[in-house]
N, C-alpha and C positions, 0 to 999 in steps of 0.2 A: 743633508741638503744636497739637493745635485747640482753637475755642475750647471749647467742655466741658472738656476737660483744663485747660486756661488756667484756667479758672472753680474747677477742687477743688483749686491749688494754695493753699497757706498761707503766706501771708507769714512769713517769717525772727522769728521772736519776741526781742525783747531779751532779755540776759540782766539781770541783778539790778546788776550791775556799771553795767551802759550804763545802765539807767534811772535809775540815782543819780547819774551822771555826766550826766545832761541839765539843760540850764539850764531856769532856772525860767520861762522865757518859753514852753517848750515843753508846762507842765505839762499833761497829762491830754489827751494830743494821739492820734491814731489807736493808733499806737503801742504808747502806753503804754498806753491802753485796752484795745485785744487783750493785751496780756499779763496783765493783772489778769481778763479774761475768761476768759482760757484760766488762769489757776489756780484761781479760784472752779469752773469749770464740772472741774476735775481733782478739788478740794476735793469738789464736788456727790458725782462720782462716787462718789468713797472713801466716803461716809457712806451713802450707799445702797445699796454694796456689804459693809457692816459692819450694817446691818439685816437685808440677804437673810440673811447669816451667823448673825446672831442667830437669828432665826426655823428655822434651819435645825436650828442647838444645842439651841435649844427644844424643835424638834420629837423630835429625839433621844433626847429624856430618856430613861432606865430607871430603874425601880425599886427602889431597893437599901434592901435590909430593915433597914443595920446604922445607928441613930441618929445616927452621930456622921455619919458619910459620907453621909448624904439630907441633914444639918444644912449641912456641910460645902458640897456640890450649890446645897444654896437659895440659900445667901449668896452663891455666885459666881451665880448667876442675879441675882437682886435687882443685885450689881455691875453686874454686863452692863447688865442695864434702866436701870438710873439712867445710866449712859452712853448707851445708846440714845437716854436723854430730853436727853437735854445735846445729842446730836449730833440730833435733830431739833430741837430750837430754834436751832441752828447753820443746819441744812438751810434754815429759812424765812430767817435773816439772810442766807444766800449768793444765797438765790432773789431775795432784795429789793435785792440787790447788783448781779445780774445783771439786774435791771429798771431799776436806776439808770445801768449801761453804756450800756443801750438809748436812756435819753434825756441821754444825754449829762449826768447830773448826778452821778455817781460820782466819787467823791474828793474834793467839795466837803462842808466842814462844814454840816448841815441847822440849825445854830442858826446861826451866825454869814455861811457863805458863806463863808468866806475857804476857801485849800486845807489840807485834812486833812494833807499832805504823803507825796510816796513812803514816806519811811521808817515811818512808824506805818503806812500801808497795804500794806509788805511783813510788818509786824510780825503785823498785824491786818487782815485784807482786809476785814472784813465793817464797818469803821468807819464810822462815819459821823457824830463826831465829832470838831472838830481834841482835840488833846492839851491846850490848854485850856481850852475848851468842855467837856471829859470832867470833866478835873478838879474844874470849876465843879459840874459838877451831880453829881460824888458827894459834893463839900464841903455842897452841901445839903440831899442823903440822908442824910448821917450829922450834921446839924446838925434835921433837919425829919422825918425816917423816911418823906420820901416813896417 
């Protein structure tokens, strides 16, 4: 193999299994970082390929004379969009995820620093707080309406 060929092979990705089974000494190590890389950038893809889609529905539209059925059209438009808007505010959490791979600060809680842990980051990739840190600051949203 030369080396260019050597260069676009992909390391072996853990599976969900191995990376629960690693000790905690190893946390947030090459490894496990390419894997949470490679499914945020898989995540990336799917949302941006569910926008093309959108816009493609949109564009299709026709006009149908009978009230109930153009009624009927808007609401699942209107649905679609409100999901659109969900998954790009998803889009920017994945992109800020994928910046936090890059310097090595992914999977650590941005309040506390301790780790977020595999399990809530298989749950929830785009986390970026541990499970008690989260807790904390909805206890006081819903205590402060911040």
């Amino acid at each position: 193999m030369t080396n260019s060929e050597n260069a676009n092979v992909q390391p072996e990705l853990l599976t969900e299994e191995e990376l629960l089974a690693m000790p905690e000494s190893d946390y947030m190590n090459d490894a496990q970082l390419a894997f949470f890389e490679h499914r945020l950038r898989q995540l990336e893809a799917d949302i941006l390929a569910n926008a093309g889609a959108t816009t493609e529905n949109l564009r299709e539209t026709q006009y149908v004379p009978d009230p109930a059925d153009r009624a009927t059209i808007e609401e699942e438009h209107a649905l679609e969009l409100r999901t659109r808007d969900r998954e790009r505010k998803l889009l920017k959490k994945v992109q800020q995820s994928l910046k936090l791979i890059e310097t090595r600060e992914y999977g650590w809680c941005e309040e506390t620093g301790e780790p977020i842990g595999i399990a809530r980051l298989l749950a929830r990739p785009t986390a970026t707080l541990s499970l008690e840190a989260q807790e904390r600051r909805e206890k006081r949203q819903k205590l402060y309406g911040d």
